[in-house]
C-alpha positions as CSV (number, residue, x, y, z in Angstrom):
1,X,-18.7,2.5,6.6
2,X,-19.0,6.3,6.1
3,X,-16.5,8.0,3.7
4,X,-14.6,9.5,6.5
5,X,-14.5,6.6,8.6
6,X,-12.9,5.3,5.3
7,X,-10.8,7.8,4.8
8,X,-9.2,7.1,8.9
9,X,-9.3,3.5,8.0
10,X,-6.4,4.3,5.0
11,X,-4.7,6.6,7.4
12,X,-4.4,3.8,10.0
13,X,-3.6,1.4,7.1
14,X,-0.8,3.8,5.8
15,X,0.9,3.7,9.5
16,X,0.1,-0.4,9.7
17,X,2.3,-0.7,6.6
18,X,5.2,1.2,7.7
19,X,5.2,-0.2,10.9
20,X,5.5,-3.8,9.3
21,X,8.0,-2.6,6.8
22,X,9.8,-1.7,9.8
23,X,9.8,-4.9,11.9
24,X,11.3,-6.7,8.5
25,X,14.3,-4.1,8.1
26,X,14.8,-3.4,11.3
27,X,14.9,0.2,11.6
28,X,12.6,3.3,11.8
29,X,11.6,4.7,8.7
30,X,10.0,8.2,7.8
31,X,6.8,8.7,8.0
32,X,6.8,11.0,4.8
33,X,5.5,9.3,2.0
34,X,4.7,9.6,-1.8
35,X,1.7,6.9,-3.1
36,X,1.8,5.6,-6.6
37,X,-0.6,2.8,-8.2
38,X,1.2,0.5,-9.7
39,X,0.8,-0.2,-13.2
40,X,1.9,1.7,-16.5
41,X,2.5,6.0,-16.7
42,X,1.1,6.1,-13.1
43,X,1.3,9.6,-11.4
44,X,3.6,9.7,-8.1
45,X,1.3,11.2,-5.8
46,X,2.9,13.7,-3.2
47,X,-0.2,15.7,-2.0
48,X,-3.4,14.2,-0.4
49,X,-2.5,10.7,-1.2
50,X,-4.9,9.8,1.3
51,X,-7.8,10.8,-0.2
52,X,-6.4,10.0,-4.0
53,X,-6.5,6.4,-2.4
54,X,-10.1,6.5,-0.8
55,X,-11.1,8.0,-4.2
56,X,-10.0,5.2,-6.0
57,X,-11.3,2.6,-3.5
58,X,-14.2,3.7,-1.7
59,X,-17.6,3.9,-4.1
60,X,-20.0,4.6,-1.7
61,X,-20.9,3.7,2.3
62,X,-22.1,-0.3,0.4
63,X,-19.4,-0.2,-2.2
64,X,-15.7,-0.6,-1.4
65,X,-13.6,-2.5,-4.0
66,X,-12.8,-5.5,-1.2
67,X,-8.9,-6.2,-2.3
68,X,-6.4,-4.0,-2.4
69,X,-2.2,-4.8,-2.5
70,X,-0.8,-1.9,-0.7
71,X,2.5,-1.2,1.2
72,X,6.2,0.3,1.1
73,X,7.4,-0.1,-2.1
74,X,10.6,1.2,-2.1
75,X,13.0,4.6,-0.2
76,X,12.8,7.3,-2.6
77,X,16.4,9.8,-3.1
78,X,14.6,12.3,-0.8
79,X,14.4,9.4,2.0
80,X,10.8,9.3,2.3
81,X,8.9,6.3,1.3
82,X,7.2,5.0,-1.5
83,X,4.2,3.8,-0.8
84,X,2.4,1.5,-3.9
85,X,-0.6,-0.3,-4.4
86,X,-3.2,-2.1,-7.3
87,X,-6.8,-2.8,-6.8
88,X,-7.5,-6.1,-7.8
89,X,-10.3,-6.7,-10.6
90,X,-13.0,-7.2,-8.1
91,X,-16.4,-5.7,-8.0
92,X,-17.2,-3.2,-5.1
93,X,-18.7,-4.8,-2.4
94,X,-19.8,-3.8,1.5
95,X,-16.5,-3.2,3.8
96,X,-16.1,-6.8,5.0
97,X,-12.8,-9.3,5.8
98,X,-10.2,-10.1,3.0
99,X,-8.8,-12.8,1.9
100,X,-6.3,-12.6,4.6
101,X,-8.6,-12.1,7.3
102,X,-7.9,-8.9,7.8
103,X,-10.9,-6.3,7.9
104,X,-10.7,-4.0,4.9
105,X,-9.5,-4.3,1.6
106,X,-5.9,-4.0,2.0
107,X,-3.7,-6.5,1.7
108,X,0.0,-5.8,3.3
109,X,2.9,-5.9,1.0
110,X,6.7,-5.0,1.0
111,X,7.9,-4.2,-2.3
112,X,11.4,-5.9,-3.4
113,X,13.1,-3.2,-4.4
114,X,12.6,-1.9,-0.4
115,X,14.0,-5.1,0.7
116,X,17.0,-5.3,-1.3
117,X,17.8,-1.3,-0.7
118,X,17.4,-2.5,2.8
119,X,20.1,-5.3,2.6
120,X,22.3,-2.8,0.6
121,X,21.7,-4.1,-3.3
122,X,21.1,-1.2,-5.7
123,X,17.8,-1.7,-7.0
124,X,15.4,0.2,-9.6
125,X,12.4,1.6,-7.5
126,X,10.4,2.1,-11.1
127,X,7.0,1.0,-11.2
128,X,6.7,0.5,-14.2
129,X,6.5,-2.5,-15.9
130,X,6.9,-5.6,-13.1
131,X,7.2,-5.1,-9.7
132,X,7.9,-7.3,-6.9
133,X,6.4,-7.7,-3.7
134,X,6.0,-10.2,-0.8
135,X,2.9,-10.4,1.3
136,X,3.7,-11.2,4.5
137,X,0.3,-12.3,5.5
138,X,0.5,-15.4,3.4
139,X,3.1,-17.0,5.9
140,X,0.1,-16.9,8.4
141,X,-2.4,-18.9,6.1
């Protein structure tokens, strides 16, 4: 897989996340979105978030770290979304199937603090520290 086929592929993946983030809350969401890896002092990303993703994940055309948690992690106070995600320790490998079954490296999630601002709870959207998320494809195994 080229780099820009790559970079469609996290585009398409972006709008596949949303779209199931939807069909659990019930609603439309934005499609404006900030991207932040999870883990400690991580940057939010607002700019080319695409791209700081396929730089992160894509190695070259035979290299393509081959798991990937990514989804909506929580509404920000602007009402856009916030997009997360971790790469797993894995080594780079040729674009293949997941774990899932799913082709590519991404692995659906909906972060907690989504859900809960979803079913009206006030939650903490920091991504610091422990976050928690569901993966919906797990139900399928």
């Amino acid at each position: 897989m080229t780099r820009e086929e790559f970079t469609h592929f996290v585009a398409k993946t972006i709008e596949e996340v949303i779209c199931l983030a939807e069909k659990k809350c019930g609603q439309t969401l934005p499609r404006s979105f900030a991207f932040r890896w999870l883990g400690q002092s991580q940057p939010l990303i607002t700019k080319n978030a695409i791209e700081h993703i396929v730089q992160r994940v894509f190695v070259d055309e035979e290299h393509i770290y081959p798991c990937v948690d990514i989804g909506v992690g929580d509404l920000q106070d602007d009402g856009s979304l916030l997009i997360v995600g971790s790469v797993a320790g894995y080594a780079p490998r040729p674009f293949g199937e997941n774990w899932t079954g799913r082709k590519g490296p991404f692995i659906h999630i909906i972060g907690a603090p989504f859900l809960a601002r979803m079913a009206g709870k006030s939650t903490s959207s920091s991504t610091e520290g422990v976050f928690g998320y569901s993966i919906p494809d797990m139900e399928n195994l």
